[in-house]
N, C-alpha and C positions, 0 to 999 in steps of 0.2 A: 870289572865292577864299575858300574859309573858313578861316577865323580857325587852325584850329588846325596848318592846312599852312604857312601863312606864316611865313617867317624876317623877322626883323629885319634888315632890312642894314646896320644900325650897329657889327652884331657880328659883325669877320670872325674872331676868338681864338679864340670857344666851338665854331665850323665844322671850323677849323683841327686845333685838339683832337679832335674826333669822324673827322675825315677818318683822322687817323694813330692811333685805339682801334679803328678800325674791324677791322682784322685780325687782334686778339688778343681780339674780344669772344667767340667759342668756347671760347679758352682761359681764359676767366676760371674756370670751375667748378675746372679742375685744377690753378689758380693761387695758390687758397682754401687756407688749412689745412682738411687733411682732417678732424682733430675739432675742432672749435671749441668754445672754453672760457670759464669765466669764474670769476674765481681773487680773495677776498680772506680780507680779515683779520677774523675773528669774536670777538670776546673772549678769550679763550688759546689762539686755534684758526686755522689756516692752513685756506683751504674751498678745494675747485678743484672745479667743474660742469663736467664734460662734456656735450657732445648729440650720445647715440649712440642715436638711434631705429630700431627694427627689428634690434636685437639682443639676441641672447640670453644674460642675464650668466653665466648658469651652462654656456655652452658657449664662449661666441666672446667673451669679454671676459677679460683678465687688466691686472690693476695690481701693481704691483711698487715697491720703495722702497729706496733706497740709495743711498750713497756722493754725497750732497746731490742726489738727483732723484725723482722722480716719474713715470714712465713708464705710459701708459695704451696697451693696442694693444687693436683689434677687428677684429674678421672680420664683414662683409654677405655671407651668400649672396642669389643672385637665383634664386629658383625658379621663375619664369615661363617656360611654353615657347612657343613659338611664335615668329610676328616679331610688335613688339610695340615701341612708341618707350618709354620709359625717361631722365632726369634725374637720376634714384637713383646714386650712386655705389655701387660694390656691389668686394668684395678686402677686403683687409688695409691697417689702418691704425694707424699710431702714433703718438705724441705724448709728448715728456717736457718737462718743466717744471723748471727748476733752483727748489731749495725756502728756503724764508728761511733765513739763518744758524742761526739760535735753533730751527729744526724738530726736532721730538721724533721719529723713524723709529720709534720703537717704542712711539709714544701714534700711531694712524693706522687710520682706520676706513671703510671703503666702503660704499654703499650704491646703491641703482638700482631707480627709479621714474619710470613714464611716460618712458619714453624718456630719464630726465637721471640720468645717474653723478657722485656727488657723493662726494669723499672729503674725509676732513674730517685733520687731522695738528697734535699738539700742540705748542705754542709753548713752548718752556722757559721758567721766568719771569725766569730773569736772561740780559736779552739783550745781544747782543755788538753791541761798534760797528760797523758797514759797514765804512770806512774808520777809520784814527789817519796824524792829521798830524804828520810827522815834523821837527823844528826843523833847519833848515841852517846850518851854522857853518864861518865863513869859514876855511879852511887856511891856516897861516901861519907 
């Protein structure tokens, strides 16, 4: 039997696991956030990467900014005619991102190459605490 069919029979957990993923492994592509990102902190700068390939930014992309969010949406058309198998997700997609406390809405700059939308949003320099811990005093 060769080596790379053979189970382990020491391990019935990892079996167990695959027996019950088995009927949502289809579903995993539509399970995915549909733009997938990657978001941090650049020197007085909030950065968010998007990977929107195969769109057009000056038609099927819009970014928007307010009231503490970051909303990115894009449109895939699928031009191919015929039948034809296809893994591309292709429609209308959105994505908003709540933005750090301290984000500047109106220091906020887009850009898009090679397929990655990168926006970048200014960090005010005196930043505010997350949370304040509030002292609880006995009633009495």
């Amino acid at each position: 039997m060769s080596g790379l069919l053979r189970k382990d029979s020491k391990t019935f957990i990892p079996d167990l696991v695959d027996w019950f993923e088995q009927p949502f492994v289809t579903l995993r592509p539509y399970l995915a956030q549909p733009i997938r990102i990657e978001e941090y902190i650049e020197g007085d700068h909030y950065v968010v990467r998007a990977e929107l390939a195969g769109v057009d930014p000056e038609k099927d992309l819009e970014v928007t900014i307010g009231s503490g969010y970051l909303t990115i949406h894009a449109v895939r058309s699928d031009k191919a005619e015929g039948k034809h198998r296809s893994e591309f997700r292709y429609g209308s997609f959105s994505r908003s991102l709540a933005l750090p406390a301290a984000a500047d809405e109106d220091d906020a700059t887009a850009s898009y190459r090679d397929g990655i939308l990168t926006v970048t949003i200014g960090i005010a320099g005196e930043k505010k605490e997350d949370a304040k811990k509030i002292t609880v005093k006995l009633a009495g």
